[in-house]
N, C-alpha and C positions, 0 to 999 in steps of 0.2 A: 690119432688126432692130437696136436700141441693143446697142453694145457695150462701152459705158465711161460711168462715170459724170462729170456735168460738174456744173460750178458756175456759174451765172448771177449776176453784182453788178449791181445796180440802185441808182441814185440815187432818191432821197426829196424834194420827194412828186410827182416828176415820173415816175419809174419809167423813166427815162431808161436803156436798155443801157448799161452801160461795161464789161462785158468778162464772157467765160464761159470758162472754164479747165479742166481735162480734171483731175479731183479723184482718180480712182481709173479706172485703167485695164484692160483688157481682164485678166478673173479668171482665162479658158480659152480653150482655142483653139477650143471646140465651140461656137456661140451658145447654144444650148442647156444647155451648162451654165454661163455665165458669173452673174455676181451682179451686179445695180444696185442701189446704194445711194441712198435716199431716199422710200422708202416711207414714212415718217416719222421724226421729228426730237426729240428734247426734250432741251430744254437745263436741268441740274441742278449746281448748284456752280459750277464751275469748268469743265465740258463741256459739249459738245454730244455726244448719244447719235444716233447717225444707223444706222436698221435699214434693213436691204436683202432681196431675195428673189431666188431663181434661176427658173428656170420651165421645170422637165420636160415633156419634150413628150407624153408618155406617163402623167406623176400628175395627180391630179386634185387635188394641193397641191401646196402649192410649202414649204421650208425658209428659215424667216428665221436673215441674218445680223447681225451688229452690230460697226460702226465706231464711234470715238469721237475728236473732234477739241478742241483747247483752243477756248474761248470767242472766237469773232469770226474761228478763223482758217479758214473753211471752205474759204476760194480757195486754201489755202494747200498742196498735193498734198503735201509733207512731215510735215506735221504727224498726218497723218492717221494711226492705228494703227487694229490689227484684232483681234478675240476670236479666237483660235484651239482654243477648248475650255477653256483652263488663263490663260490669261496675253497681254496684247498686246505686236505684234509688228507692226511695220513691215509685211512683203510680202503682199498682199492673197492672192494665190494658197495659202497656206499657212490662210485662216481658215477656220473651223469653223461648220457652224451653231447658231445657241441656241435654235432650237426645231427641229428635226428632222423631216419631213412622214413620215407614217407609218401606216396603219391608220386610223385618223379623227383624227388631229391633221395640222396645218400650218395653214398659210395663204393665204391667196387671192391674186390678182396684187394685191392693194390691201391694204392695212391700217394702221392708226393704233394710237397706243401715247401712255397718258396716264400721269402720277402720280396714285394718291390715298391722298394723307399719303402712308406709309410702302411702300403698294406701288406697283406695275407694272402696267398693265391695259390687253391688247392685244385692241382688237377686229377681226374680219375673217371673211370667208365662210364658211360652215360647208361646208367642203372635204370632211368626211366622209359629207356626206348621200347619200342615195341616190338616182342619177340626178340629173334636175332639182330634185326637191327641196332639196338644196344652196344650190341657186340662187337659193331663195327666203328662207331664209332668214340671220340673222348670229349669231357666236359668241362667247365672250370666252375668254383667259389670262390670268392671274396670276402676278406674281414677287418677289420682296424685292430683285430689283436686277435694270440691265438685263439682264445676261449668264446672268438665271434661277439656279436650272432655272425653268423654266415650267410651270404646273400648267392642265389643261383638255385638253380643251376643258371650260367650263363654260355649261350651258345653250342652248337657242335661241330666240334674238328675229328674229320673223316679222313685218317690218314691215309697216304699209298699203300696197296696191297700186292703183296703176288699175285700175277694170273697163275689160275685156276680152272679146271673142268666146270666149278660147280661154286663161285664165291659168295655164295651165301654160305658157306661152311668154312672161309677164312676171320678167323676174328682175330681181332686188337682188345689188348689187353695190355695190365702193368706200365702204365706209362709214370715215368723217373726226368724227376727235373735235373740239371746240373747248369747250377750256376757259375761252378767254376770257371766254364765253357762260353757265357757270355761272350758275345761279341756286337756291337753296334748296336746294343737295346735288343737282341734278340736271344732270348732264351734257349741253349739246345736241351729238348725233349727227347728221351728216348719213349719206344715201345715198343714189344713185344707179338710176334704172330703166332697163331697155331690153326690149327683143322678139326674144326669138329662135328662131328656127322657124318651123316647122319645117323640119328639113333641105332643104338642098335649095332653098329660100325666102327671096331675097335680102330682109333689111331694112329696104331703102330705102326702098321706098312706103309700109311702115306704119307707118315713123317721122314722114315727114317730112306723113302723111297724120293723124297725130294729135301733134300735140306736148306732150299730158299725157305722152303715155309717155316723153318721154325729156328730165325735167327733176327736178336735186335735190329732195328733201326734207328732212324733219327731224322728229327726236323728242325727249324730253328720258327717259334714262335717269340711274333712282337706284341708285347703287354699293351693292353692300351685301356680309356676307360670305359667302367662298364655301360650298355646301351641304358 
């Protein structure tokens, strides 16, 4: 199980290793409750906003955190501060979460977080749904700045799935914004399928016995405000 968050430097456009450096260290002493940073990334101004998540063994969401580093210095373990509810502060052990897992909000083991204009807009599993249902579908938040508050869950997008014998054991998962991709006001979203189940029902044959089921997709979502 990761323990600490690291930093990989890659040379351009050979993508050559030159070094990966240990950015943000062990959060707790329980794996289970520690924090990885790098869930997603956006760099605005003069930072880099870099969110992270913990992962209860026991919730069926998990609590995003947020770190913020100066521009370009990620490798840089110093530099790096933490939200701790009110104000940043050096010791990662000491932060807070900015969104809270709770009753039907939090977040999934994946999630992405974009600008558009003036706000914040994090998308990711709908952690609140019921049973598998969840699993099929994605949710969004909204903020005026990284560190929130955070407003949502709002809505659910239930993307296209492979047919299947049995799709209620098809889920969507890891949904990745790229904005570079914009086009016409619409955002392209990627995510992720897989097969799971049932219990009991190791997923190797039926992965690797159909390989629709377990290859990205993508859609293009239009931002708009919230209801």
């Amino acid at each position: 199980m990761p323990r600490a968050t690291e930093v990989a430097t890659l040379s351009l456009p050979g993508l050559r290793l030159e070094s990966i450096r240990e950015a943000v260290g062990r959060t707790a002493a329980d794996p289970g409750d520690r924090v990885l940073y790098g869930a997603a990334a956006v760099r605005h101004g003069d930072w880099t906003y870099v969110f992270g998540g913990d992962d209860p063994p026991s919730a069926p969401g998990s609590s995003a955190w947020l770190a913020r580093v100066p521009a370009g210095r990620l490798a840089d373990r110093d530099s790096w501060r933490f939200r701790d509810g009110g104000r940043w502060q050096r010791r990662p052990e000491r932060a807070r979460p900015v969104l809270r897992a709770a009753g039907r909000r939090g977040v999934g083991s994946a999630f992405t977080v974009v600008r558009d204009g003036p706000a914040w807009v994090l998308f990711t599993m709908d952690t609140g749904g019921d049973g598998s249902a969840g699993m099929r579908s994605l949710t969004s938040y909204w903020a005026c700045s990284p560190q929130g508050p955070w407003h949502g869950p709002h809505g659910h997008l239930t993307p296209p799935r492979p047919p299947a014998p049995d799709p209620r054991h098809v889920v969507v998962y890891n949904p990745q914004a790229h904005p570079e991709f914009t086009t016409d006001g619409r955002l392209l979203l990627s995510y992720d399928i897989n097969w799971l189940g049932p219990p009991g029902v190791p997923p190797d044959s039926r992965l690797n016995g159909d390989v629709v089921l377990y290859r990205p997709r993508f859609l293009r979502v239009r931002l708009g405000p919230a209801a």
